[in-house]
GUTORLO-77759 format. One record per residue (C-alpha): residue in three letters; chain; x, y, z. Coordinates in Angstrom, 2 decimals, always signed. Layout:
(rec "Ala", "A", (X, Y, Z))
...
//
This chain:
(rec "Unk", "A", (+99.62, +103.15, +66.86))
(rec "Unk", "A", (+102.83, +103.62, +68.01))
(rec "Unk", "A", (+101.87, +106.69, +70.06))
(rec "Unk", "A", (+99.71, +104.02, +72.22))
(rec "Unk", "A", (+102.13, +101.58, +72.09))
(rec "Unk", "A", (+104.50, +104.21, +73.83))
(rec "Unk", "A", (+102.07, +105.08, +76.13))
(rec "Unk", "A", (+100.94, +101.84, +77.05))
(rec "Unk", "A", (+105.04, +101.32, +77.74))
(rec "Unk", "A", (+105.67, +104.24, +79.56))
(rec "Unk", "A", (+102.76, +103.93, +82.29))
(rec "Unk", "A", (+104.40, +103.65, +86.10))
(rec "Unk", "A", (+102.92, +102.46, +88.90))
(rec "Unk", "A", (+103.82, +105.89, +91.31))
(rec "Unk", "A", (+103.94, +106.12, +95.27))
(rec "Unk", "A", (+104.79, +110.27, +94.95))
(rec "Unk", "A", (+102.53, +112.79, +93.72))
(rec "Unk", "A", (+102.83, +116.30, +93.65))
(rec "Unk", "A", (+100.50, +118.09, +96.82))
(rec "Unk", "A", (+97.89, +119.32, +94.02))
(rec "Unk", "A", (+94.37, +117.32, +93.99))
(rec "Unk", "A", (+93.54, +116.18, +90.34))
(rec "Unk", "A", (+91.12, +119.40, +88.92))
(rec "Unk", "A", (+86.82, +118.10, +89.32))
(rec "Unk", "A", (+87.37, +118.71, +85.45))
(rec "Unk", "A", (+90.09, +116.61, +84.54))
(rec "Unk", "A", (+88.60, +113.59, +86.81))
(rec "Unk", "A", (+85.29, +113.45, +84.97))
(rec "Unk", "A", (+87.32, +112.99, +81.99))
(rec "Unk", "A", (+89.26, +110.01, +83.36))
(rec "Unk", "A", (+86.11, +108.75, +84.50))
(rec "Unk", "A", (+83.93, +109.08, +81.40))
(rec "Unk", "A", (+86.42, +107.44, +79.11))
(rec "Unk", "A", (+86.14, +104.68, +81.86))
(rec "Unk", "A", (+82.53, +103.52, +80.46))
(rec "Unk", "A", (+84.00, +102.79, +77.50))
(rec "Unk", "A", (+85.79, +99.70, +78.38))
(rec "Unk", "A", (+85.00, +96.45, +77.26))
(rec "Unk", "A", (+81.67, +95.02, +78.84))
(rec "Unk", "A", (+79.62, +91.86, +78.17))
(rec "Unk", "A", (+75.95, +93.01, +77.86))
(rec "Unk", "A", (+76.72, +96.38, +78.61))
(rec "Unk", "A", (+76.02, +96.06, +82.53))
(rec "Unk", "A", (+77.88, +99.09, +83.27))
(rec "Unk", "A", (+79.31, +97.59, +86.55))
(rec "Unk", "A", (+81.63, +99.76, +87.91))
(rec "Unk", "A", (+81.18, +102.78, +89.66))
(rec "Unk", "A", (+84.12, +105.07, +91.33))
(rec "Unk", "A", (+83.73, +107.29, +94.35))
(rec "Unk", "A", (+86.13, +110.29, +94.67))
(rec "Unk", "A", (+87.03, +110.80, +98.12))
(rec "Unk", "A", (+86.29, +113.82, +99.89))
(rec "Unk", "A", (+88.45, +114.74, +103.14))
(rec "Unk", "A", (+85.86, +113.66, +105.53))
(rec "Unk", "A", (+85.75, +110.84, +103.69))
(rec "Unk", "A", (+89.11, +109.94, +103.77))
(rec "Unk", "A", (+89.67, +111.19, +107.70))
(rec "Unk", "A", (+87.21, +107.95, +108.43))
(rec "Unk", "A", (+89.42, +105.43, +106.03))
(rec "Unk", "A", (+92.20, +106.58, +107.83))
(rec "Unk", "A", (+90.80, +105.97, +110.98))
(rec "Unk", "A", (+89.48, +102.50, +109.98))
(rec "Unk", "A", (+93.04, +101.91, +108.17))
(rec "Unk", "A", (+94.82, +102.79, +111.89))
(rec "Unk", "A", (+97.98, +104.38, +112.29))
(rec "Unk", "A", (+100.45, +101.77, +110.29))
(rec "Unk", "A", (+98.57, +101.97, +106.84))
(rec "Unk", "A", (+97.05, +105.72, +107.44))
(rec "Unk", "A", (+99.90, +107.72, +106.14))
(rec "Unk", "A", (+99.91, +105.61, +102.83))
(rec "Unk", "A", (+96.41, +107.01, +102.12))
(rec "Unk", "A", (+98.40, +110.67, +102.22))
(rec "Unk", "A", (+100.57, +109.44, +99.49))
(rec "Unk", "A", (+98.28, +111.32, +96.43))
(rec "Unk", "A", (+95.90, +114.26, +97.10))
(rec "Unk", "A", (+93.38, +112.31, +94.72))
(rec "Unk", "A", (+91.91, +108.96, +95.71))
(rec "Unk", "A", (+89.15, +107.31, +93.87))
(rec "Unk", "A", (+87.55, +104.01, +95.26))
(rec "Unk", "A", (+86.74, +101.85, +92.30))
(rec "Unk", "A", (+83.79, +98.80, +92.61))
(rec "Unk", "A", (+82.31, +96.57, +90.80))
(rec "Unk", "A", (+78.35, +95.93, +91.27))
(rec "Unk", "A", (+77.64, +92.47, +91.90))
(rec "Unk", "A", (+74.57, +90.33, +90.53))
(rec "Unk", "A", (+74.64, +87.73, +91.98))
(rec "Unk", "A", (+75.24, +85.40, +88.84))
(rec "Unk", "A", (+78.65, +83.78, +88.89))
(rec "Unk", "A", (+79.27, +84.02, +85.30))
(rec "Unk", "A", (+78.19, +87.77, +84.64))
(rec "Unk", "A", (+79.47, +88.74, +88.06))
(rec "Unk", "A", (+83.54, +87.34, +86.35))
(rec "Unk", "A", (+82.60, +89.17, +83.68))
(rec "Unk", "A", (+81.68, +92.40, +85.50))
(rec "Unk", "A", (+84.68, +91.91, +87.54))
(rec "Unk", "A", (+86.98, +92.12, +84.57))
(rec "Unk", "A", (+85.25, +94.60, +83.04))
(rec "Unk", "A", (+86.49, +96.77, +85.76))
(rec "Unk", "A", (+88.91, +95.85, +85.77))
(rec "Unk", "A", (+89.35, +97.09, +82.32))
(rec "Unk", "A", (+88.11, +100.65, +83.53))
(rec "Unk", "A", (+89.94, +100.92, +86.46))
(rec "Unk", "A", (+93.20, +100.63, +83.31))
(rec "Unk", "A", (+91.57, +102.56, +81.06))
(rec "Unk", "A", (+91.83, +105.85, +83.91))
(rec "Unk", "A", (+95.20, +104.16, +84.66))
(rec "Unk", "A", (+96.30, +105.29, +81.13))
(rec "Unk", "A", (+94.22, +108.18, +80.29))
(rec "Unk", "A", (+96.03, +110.19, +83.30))
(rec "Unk", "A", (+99.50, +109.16, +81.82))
(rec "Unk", "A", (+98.29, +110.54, +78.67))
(rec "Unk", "A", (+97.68, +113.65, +80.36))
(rec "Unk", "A", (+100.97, +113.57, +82.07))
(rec "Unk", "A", (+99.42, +112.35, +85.19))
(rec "Unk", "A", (+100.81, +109.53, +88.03))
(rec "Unk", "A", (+98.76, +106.77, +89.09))
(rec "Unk", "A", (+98.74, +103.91, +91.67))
(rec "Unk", "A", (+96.38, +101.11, +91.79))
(rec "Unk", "A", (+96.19, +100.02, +95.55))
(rec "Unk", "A", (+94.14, +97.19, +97.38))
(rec "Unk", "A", (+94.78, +98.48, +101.09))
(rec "Unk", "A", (+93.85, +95.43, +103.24))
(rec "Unk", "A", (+91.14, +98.28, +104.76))
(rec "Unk", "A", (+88.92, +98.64, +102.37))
(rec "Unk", "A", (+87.92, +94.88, +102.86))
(rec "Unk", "A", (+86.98, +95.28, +106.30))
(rec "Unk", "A", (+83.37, +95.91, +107.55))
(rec "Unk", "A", (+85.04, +99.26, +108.97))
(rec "Unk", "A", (+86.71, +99.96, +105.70))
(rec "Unk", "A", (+83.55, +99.69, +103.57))
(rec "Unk", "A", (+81.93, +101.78, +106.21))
(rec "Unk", "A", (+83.87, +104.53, +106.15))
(rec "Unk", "A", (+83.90, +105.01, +102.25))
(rec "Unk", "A", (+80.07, +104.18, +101.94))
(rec "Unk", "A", (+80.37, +100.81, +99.71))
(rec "Unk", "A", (+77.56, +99.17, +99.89))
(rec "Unk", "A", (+76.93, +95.34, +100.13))
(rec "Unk", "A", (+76.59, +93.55, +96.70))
(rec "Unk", "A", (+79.78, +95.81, +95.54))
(rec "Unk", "A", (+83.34, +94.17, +95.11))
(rec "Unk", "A", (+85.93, +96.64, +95.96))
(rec "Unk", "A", (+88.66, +96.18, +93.14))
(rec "Unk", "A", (+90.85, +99.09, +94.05))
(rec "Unk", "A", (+91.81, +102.88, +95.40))
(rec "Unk", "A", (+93.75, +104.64, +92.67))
(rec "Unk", "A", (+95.98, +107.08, +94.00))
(rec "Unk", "A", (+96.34, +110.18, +91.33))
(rec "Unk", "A", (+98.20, +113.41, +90.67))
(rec "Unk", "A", (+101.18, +114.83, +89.57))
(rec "Unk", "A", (+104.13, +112.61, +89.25))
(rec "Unk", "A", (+107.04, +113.12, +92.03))
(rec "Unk", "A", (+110.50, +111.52, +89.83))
(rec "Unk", "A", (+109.98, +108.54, +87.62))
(rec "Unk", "A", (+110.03, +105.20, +88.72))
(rec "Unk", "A", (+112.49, +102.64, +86.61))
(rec "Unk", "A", (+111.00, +100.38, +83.85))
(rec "Unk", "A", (+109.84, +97.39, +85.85))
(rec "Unk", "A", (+111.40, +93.97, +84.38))
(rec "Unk", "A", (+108.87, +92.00, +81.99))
(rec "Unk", "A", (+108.38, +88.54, +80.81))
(rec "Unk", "A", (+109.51, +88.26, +77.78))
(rec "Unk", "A", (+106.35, +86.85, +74.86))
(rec "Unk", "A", (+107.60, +83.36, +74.83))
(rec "Unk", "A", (+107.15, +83.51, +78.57))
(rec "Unk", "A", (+102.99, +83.53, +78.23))
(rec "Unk", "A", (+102.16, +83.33, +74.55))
(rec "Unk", "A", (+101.32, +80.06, +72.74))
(rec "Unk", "A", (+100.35, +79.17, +69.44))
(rec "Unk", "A", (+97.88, +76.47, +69.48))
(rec "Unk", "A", (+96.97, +73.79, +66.55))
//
């Protein structure tokens, strides 16, 4: 346990990545452990798109000049979305359970020594945004993580301590 623990600990959020794309092979990894996050009544909801460079050439272009060049940061991008019922409740649930996916590829690449950045560029909730990247309507965008090889380490981020958000209750 104290392997995960350490893992769990060590995760950065990274804005510099080697110029290597993320190996087709190593991606489907990421992305298979993905499905087995937690999820009420096993809807399944999320779904990631790897972008391809014509793909990303029309994000950028959507994005405009100011944001473009921070869609260059990582050679691997991969939209992640959360399919939408329609029901309130299951749609939360769905939402978090991506949530948890989108975190469990978050930690898989640091186990395999590789950087990752969860991003929510203001683009991809544009009509132009979605366009470019193919996301259709009744998907929630949740967020493009950025992935490769890690450029320098980022410093530990400060936490709360666990009397800052944990409670005991009668």
């Amino acid at each position: 346990m104290d392997a995960f623990a350490e893992l769990i600990r060590s995760r950065r959020t990274h804005k510099s990545f080697g110029p290597d794309p993320v190996p087709r092979e190593t991606l489907d990894e990421l992305l298979e452990l993905a499905r087995w996050a937690p999820n009420h009544h096993r809807t399944n909801p999320w779904r990631f798109r790897v972008l391809g460079p014509v793909t990303l050439e029309r994000l950028k272009d959507a994005a405009g000049p100011p944001e473009a060049p921070k869609l260059d940061r990582a050679r691997t991008l991969v939209l992640a979305s959360c399919v939408l019922s329609g029901d309130l409740q299951q749609d939360e649930e769905d939402v978090c359970a991506t949530a948890c996916a989108i975190y469990t590829v978050l930690l898989a690449a640091q186990a395999r020594g590789l950087a990752g950045y969860w991003r929510t560029p203001r683009v991809l909730r544009t009509k132009a945004g979605r366009e470019a990247v193919g996301l259709p309507d009744g998907e929630r965008f949740l967020g493009l993580v950025h992935l490769g090889t890690p450029r320098g380490e980022p410093p530990v981020p400060e936490r709360a301590p666990l009397e800052a958000y944990r409670e005991y209750l009668p």
